[in-house]
RODOLO-958428 format. One record per residue (C-alpha): residue in three letters; chain; x, y, z. Coordinates in nm, 3 decimals. Layout:
aa|ch|east|north|up
ALA|A|X|Y|Z
...
end
This chain:
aa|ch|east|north|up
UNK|A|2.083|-24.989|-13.381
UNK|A|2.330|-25.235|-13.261
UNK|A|2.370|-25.108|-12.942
UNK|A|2.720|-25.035|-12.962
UNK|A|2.841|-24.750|-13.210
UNK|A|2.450|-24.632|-13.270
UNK|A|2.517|-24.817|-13.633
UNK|A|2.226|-24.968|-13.753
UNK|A|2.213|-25.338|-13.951
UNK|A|2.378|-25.306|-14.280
UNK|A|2.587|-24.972|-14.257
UNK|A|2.886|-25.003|-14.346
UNK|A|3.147|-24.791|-14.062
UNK|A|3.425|-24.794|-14.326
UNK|A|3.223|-24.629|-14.594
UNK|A|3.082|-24.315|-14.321
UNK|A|3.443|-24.260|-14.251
UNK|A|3.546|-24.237|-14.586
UNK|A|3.263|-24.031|-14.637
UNK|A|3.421|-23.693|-14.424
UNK|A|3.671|-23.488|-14.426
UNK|A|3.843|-23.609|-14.141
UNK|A|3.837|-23.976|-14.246
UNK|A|3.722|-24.057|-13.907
UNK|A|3.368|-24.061|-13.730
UNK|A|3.264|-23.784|-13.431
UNK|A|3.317|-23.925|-13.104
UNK|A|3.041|-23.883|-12.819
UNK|A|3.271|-23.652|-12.645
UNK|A|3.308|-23.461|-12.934
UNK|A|2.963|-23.391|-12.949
UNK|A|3.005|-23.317|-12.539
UNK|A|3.275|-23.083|-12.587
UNK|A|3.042|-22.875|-12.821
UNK|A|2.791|-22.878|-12.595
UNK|A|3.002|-22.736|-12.301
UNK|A|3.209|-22.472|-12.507
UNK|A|2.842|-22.322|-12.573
UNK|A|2.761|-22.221|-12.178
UNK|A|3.164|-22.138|-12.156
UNK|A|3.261|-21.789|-12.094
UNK|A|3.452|-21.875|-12.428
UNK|A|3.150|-21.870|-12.622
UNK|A|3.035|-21.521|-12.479
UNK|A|2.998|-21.350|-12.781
UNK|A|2.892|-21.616|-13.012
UNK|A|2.534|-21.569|-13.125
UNK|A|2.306|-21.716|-13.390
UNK|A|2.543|-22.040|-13.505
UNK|A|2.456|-22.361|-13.545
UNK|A|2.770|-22.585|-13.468
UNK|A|2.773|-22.925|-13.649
UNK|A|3.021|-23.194|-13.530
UNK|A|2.982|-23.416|-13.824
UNK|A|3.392|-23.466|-13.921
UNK|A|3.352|-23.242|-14.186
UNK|A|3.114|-23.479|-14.384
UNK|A|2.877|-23.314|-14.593
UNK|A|2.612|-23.543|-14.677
UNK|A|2.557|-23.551|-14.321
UNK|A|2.564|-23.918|-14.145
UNK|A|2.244|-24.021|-14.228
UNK|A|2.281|-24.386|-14.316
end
């Protein structure tokens, strides 16, 4: 890792963008405002989901 964007050596940030749906990367707070929606009275009768903030990529960000 490179201590900044949790990239490691030889990634290339470009190509992960272009990679998803959004053509942008998920943010730390995105992955914060998942995590609080799910103890939210909003989420009260959500059950048995599994909520991926990945900007709609779908081989997943596993570079």
């Amino acid at each position: 890792m490179d201590g900044g964007g949790g990239l490691h050596s030889g990634s290339n940030p470009q190509k992960m963008e272009d990679d998803t749906m959004l053509k942008q990367l998920p943010m730390m707070s995105d992955i914060a405002y998942a995590a609080l929606f799910l103890p939210s009275d909003l989420s009260a009768k959500i059950t048995d989901v599994t909520i991926n903030v990945t900007a709609g990529t779908t081989d997943g960000l596993n570079y």
